[in-house]
N, C-alpha and C positions, 0 to 999 in steps of 0.2 A: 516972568512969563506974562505975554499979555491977555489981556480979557479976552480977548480974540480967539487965542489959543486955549484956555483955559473954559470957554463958554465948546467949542470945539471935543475937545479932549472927554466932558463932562457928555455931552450929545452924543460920542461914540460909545460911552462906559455904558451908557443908557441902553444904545440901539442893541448894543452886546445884550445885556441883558433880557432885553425885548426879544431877543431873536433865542436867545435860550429858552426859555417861556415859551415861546411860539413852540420851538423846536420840539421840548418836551410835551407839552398837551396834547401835537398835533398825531405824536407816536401816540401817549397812551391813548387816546379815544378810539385808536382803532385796533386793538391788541392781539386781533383774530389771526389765525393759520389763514394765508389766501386760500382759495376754491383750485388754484391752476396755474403752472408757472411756466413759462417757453424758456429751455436754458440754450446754453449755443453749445453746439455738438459740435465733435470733428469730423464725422461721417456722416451724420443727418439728423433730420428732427429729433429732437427730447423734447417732452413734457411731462411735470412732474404734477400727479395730481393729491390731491389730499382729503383723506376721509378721519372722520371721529378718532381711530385706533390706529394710523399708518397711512400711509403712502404708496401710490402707484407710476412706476417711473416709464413711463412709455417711449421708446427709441427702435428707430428704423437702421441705426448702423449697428458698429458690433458693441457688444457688451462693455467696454469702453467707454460710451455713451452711458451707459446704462447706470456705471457708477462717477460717471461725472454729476448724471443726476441724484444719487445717492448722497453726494458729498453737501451737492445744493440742497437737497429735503433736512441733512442734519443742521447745516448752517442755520435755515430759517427754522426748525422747528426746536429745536436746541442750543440754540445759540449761546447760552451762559454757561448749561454745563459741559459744553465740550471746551470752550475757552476756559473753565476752572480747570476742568480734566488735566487741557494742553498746562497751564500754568503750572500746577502742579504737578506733572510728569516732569517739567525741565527746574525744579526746585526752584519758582521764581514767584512765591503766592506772597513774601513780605514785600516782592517792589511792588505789588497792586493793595495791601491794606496796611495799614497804619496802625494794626496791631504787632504784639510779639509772634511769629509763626514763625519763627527761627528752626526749632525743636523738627518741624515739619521738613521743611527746606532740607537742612542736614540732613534726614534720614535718607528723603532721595537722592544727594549726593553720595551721600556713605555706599549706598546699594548700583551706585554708578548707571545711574537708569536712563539721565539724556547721555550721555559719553558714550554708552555704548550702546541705545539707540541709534543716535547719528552714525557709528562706529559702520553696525550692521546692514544699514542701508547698504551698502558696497556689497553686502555677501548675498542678497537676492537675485533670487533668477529673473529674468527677461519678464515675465508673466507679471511678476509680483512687483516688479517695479511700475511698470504700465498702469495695474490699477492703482495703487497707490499715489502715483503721479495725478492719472484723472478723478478720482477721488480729490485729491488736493485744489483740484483747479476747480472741482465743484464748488467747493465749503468756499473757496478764495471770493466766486465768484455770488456763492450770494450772502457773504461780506462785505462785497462791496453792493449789490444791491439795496442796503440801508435797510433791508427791512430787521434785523438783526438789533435793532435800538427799541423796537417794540419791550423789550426786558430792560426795564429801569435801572437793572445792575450795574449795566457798562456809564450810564449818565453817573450810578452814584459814586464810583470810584476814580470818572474822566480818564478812561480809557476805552482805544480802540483798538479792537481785535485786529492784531497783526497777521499779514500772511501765513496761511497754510504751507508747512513743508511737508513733502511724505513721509520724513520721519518721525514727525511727532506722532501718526498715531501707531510707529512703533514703539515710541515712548509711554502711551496710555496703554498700550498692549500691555506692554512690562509693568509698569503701576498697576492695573487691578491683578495681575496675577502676582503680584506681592503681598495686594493686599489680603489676595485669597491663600498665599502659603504662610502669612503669618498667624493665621486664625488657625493652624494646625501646632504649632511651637509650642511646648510645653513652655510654662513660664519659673523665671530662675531669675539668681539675683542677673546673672550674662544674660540675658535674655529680657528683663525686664523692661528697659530702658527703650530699646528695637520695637520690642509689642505695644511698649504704651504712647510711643511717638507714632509709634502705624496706626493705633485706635483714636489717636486722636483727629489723623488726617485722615481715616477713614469716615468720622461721625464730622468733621467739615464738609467732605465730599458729600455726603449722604450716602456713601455705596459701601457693602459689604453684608456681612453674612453668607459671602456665597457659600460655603461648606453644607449649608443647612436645603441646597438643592437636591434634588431626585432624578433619576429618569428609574421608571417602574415597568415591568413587563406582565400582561397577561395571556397566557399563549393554548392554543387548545387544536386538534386536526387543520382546523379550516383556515385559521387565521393567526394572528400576532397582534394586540391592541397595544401601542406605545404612547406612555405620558410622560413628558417632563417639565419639570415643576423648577422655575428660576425663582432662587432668593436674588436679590444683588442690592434690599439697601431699602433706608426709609426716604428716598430720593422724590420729592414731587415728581419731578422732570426725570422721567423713566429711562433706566440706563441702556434698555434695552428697547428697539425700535421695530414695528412689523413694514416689513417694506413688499412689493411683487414689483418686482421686474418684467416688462411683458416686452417683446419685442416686434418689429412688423407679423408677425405670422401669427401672431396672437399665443405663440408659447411662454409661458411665462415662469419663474423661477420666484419663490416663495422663502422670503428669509425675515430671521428675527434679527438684528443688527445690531452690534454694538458703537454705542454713541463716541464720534471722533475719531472710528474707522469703519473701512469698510468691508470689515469680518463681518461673519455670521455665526451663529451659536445652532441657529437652527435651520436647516437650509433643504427646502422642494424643489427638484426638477423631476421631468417625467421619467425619468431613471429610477426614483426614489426618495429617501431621506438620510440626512445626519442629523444628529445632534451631538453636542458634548456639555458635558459642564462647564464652570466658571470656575474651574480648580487649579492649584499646583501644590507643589510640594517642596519643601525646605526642610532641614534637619540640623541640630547642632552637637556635636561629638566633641568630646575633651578629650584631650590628646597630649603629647609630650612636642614641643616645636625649638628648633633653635631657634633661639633670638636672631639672630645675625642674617638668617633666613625670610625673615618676615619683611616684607619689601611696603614701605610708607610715604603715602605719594598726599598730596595738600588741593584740596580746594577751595573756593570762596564761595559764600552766598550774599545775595545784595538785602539790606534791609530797606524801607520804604524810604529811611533819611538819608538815602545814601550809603551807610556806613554799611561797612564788611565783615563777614566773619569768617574765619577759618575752620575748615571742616578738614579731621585728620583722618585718613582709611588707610589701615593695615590688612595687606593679602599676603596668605602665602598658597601659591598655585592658585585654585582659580576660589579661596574660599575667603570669607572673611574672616578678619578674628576680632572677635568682641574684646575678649576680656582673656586677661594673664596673669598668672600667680608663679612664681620661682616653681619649679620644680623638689618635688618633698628628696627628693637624692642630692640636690646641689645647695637648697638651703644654708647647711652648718656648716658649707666653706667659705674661708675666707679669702676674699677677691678683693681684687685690686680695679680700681675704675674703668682700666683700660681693657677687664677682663669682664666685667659685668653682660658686654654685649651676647656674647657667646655663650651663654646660661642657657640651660637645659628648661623651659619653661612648659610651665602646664597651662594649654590654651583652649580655652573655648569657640570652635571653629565654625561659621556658619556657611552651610554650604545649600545654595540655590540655583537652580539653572542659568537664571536671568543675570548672573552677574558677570557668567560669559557672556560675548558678545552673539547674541542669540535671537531669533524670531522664529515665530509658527509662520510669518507669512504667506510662505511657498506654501504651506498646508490652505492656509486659510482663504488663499486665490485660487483653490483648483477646485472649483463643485464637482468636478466629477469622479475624482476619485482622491480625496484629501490622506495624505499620506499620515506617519508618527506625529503626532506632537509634540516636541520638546517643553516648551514652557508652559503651557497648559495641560495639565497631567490629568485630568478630570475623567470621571467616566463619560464613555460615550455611546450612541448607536447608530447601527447603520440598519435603516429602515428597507426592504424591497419588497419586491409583491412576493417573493419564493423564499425569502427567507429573513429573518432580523439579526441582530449579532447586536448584544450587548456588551458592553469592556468597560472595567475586568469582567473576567466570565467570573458568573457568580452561579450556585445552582440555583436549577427552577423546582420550588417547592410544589407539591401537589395539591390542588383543591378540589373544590366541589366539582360537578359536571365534566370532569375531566380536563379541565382546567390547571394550568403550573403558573404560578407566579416569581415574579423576580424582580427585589430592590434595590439599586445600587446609588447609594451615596454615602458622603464623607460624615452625615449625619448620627450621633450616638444614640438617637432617638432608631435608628433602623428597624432593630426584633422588631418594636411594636408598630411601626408602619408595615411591616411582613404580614404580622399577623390580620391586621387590619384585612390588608389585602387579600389574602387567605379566604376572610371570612365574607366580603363583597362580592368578590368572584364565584362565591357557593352559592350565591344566589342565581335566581333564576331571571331577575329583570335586572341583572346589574350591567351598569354602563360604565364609560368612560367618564360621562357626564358627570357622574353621582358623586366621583371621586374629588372633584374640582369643589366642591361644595361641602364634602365629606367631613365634620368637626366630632368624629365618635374617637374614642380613646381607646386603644389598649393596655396603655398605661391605668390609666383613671380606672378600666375596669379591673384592673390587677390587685391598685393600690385603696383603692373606694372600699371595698366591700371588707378588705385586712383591717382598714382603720375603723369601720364600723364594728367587727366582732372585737376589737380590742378595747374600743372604750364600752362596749357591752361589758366585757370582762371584768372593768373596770368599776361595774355598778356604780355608776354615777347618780347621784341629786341635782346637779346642777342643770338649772333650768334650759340655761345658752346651750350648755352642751347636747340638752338631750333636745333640744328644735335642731339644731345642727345635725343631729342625726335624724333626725324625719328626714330635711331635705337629702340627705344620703342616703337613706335609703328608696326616697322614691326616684333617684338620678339614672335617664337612661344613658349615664358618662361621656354626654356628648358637651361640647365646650360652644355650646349655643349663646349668643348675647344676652340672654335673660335666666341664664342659668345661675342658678343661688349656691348650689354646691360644689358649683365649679372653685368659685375663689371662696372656698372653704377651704378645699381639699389644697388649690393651690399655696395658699395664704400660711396655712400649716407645713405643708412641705418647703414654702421658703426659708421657713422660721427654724426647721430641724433636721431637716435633711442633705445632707452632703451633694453638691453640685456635682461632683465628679461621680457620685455612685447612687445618684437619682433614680436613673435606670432600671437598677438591680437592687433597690433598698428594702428590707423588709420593714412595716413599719409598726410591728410588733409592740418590738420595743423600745418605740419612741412616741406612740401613740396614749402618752398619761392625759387625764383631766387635764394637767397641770398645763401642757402641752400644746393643748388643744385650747383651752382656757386665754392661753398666752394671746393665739392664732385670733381668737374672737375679739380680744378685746384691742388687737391691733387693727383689726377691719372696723371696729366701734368706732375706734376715733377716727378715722380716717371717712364714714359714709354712713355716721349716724349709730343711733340703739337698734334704727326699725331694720332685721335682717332683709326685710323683702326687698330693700333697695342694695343689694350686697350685688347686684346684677353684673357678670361676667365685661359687660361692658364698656360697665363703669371703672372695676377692679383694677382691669385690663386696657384701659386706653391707649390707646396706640396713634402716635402722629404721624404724616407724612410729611415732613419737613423739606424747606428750601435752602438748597444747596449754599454753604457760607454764609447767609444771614442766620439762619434757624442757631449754628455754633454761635456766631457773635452775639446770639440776643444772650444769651447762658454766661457770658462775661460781662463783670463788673460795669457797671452803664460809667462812670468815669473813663474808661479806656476805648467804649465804642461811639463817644455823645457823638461825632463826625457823622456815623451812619444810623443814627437813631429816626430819621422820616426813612430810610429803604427797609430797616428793620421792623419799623410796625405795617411798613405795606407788603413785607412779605412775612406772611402769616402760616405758621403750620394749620394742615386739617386734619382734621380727625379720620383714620383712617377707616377701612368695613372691621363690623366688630366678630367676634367668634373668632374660634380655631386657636391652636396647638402648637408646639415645637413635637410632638408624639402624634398628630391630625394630617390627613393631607392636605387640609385646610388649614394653611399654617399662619402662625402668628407668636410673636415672642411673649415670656410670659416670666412671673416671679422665677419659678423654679429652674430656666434657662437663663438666669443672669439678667444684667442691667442693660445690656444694648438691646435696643427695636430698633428690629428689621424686617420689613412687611415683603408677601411675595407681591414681583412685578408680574407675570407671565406663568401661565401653564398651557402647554400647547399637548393634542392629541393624535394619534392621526394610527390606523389601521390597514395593517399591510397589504389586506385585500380590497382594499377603495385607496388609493392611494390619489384618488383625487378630491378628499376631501380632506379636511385639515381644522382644527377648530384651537381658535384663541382665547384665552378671558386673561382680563388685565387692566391694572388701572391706569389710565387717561393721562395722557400729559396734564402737568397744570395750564398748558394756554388752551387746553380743550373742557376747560371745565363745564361746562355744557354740554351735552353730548350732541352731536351734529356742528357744532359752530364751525362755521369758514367765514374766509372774507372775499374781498375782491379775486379777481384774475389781472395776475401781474407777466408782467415780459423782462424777464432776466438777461434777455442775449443782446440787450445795447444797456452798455453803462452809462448809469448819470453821475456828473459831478454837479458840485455849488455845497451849498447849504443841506442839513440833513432835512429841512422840510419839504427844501425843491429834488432832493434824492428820492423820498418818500412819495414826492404826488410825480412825477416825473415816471414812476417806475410804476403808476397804476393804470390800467384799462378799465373801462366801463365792467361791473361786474354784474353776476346777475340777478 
């Protein structure tokens, strides 16, 4: 080669890297949600505006518009975790990291989630393919806008987010409502394998807990006050999105979105309200099956290196089957190879909606009157000014002032969220408000004052123990950040108390010195001799992590060195402290097990003003500021070139 070419070659490898450099810095220095974005309509103007907590999508043709600008507001303001979402709905999260996620990949083949997403697209109505479609064109479109590089993610893996289809967020449909019926599975050796590859892809994601949501009812002559209360994950980048829709006449439609479609969970027009939960249901039954019966079809997954793997699903009808054992009747004969198939087998079946070819989304495109859900089984409400209707119909308990209340969720914490509510509503200044905020226990006051008379019983000397009971006895059992008794009470219940029968435990007799003793001196080591600093807060810390890095940093650093600079820049935070798995103010805690899962959203809104509506929720992480915007961009001419000249090309003077 001559110098020529070589002095050449060496000036291009440079200018590349120059132009990386550039490219990168020139994203992060400005990492802000724009102020206002013009998208291109097929009927007429959209503009999409952006505030602290959500979005406002302004459009002069029909609704159409409306979530083409939807698709555009997710793209820029979520841009990572709907491209994780999509990746992992279509079981493709090892071609982008260079770890093992194999385990991951399989599960959502096994459960046939892109197959027979794509499948279903064909079986929507006219309506539902329409939004869908413009939805698509939105996200596509501010994909190609560049502003979507603002998230370092995609720089640190060199990858660019590929076309939006409408199917894929049929495919995220299906993914969280798995993820939400697997958190109901009783766990077994069948069963084991299915739950612990779904938790794992669940704590990658950062989304789940949803079972541990609410919608609550307080109802009296004049009115109906409705709350519901979203778990969905320790997710920085909030799964769930407040959007308003407004269109020329200034009507506008009020919805909380789920990221990567363009469902709603919570959805205003002047008709009324719905909500539903983030639920489904799955079941697994043992059963007798012929072999021969069970129909086994093969798919592959890509790993980052290339290489393949094969994933084997056995169905028979529309169910799966995990796991087989001979049959206890055909065991002790003897067969021949050629007779082996046809064995009477005892089969562990798992049977979920989604594994037919299936979608809510005829439900989920029709605000005005959303029919059955099939895949999302969750409870729901329908909000009017004459009347509320919760499902399932649950009774409404009696309280104070003439007052009935009503709980419904898949939560085992319930009785005592009832009674809670019970006792809120007998007041005379209670709000909706109060509730949102609400960290008092009816648990803790059940189990608090049992475990105090018992080591009273107990005639104790011990010094730890009997300070441990001052702060127990002076505890108004609310799970406040600076509460000292809290992670007493909790810390000891981790320590002895049965998970499954927490609920209803007496703690009599489990409440020895000995016990109790144990519970101290594991809060010792862990935050010191001085009890004062035993503070709820600290006991209790709780992260809100980012999505795929926060899992990788928790693996071996030989296996992640590749993404060791994305992983120290994305950082978990500490999330608000206080609250309960038994609080309306909820938060996860020792005695509801090892996953945290912090609430995203709790929305209110009362049958008799049905124009008002009230949200609390934490922040995306690119709003970490409250108020921050950036410039005012124009989405409706695309730029090519370079990603710096996409980025400055696509800005307007801001203000």
């Amino acid at each position: 080669m001559s110098r020529t070419l070589i002095v050449l070659f060496i000036a291009a490898v440079l200018a590349g890297v120059a132009a990386a450099f550039i490219w990168y810095f020139s994203v992060r220095l400005d990492p802000s949600i724009p102020k206002t974005a013009a998208v291109t309509s097929l009927e007429g103007a959209t503009r999409v505006d952006w505030y602290p907590l959500g979005v406002e999508v302004h459009f002069t043709g029909s609704d159409l518009d409306a979530y083409r600008g939807l698709g555009f507001a997710h793209a820029i303001d979520t841009p990572w975790l709907i491209s994780l979402l999509r990746q992992a709905a279509l079981g493709e999260l090892g071609s982008w990291f260079d770890v093992d996620l194999a385990a991951m990949d399989s599960l959502v083949h096994l459960l046939d989630i892109p197959e027979s997403a794509q499948q279903g697209e064909a079986l929507l109505n006219a309506r539902a393919s329409a939004v869908l479609q413009a939805y698509a064109d939105g996200v596509n479109a501010g994909f190609e806008s560049g502003l979507v590089y603002r998230d370092e993610s995609f720089l640190a893996i060199n990858v660019v987010p590929e076309a939006w289809l409408p199917w894929h967020s049929l495919a995220i449909e299906k993914l969280i409502a798995w993820i939400a019926a697997a958190e109901s599975l009783p766990e077994d050796p069948a069963t084991s394998d299915i739950i612990g590859h779904t938790q794992q892809l669940s704590g990658f994601l950062g989304i789940g807990g949803f079972s541990n949501s609410v919608i609550w009812g307080v109802r009296n002559p004049d009115s109906t006050v409705t709350g519901i209360r979203y778990n969905t994950g320790s997710s920085q980048i909030p799964l769930l999105l407040p959007a308003r829709l407004v269109s020329g006449n200034d009507a506008a439609v009020e919805m909380l979105t789920i990221a990567g479609t363009p469902y709603s969970v919570f959805t205003k027009t002047d008709a009324g309200a719905f909500a539903i939960l983030p639920n489904s249901s799955a079941s697994v039954l043992e059963s007798p099956v012929d072999a021969a019966a069970i129909d086994t079809t093969f798919d592959r997954i890509r790993r980052f290196d290339g290489s393949e793997s094969l994933v084997t699903q056995r169905r028979i009808e529309n169910d799966l089957v995990l796991d087989c054992q001979p049959d206890a009747n055909t065991v002790s004969l003897e067969l021949s190879i050629e007779q082996l198939p046809n064995v009477m087998q005892s089969c562990s079946r798992l049977s979920w909606p989604g594994l037919d070819v299936t979608s809510d989304a005829n439900e989920w495109t029709d605000l005005d009157s959303p029919g059955q859900f099939g895949l999302w089984t969750g409870s729901n409400a329908s909000i009017l000014e004459d009347e509320t209707t919760i499902r399932p119909e649950s009774s409404w308990i009696p309280a104070g002032f003439g007052n009935r209340v009503t709980v419904s969720t898949q939560s085992q914490w319930r009785p005592f969220l009832i009674s809670r509510l019970v006792a809120i509503s007998s007041s005379t200044s209670w709000s909706a408000e109060i509730l949102k905020s609400d960290a008092r226990s009816s648990w803790a006051a059940q189990m608090g004052p049992a475990l105090e008379q018992a080591l009273i019983k107990n005639d104790t000397t011990d010094v730890d123990v009997s300070s441990a009971l001052t702060y127990l006895r002076n505890w108004d059992y609310e799970y406040s950040p600076a509460s000292i008794a809290a992670s007493i009470l909790e810390t000891w219940s981790a320590n002895t108390v049965d998970l499954d029968t927490a609920y209803t435990a007496d703690p009599s007799s489990m409440a020895t010195t000995r016990e109790v003793r144990k519970s101290l001196d594991t809060l010792r080591e862990r935050f010191g001799a001085d009890m004062s600093e035993w503070r709820w807060e600290a006991v209790n810390r709780q992260y809100l992590e980012y999505p795929a890095w926060s899992y990788l940093r928790r693996l071996p650093e030989d296996l992640t060195g590749r993404y060791s600079l994305i992983i120290r820049r994305k950082t978990d935070r500490v999330a608000s402290a206080g609250g309960h798995p038994s609080t309306f103010k909820w938060s996860a805690s020792p005695v509801s097990g090892p996953q945290s899962f912090q609430q995203d959203f709790v929305v209110s809104v009362s049958s008799n003003d049905l124009s008002k509506i009230s949200y609390t929720g934490h922040m995306s992480a690119r709003r970490a500021q409250a108020g921050e915007t950036g410039p005012v961009i124009d989405a409706s001419t695309k730029s090519f070139g370079s990603a710096r000249l996409i980025f400055r090309s696509t800005l307007q003077p801001g203000e």
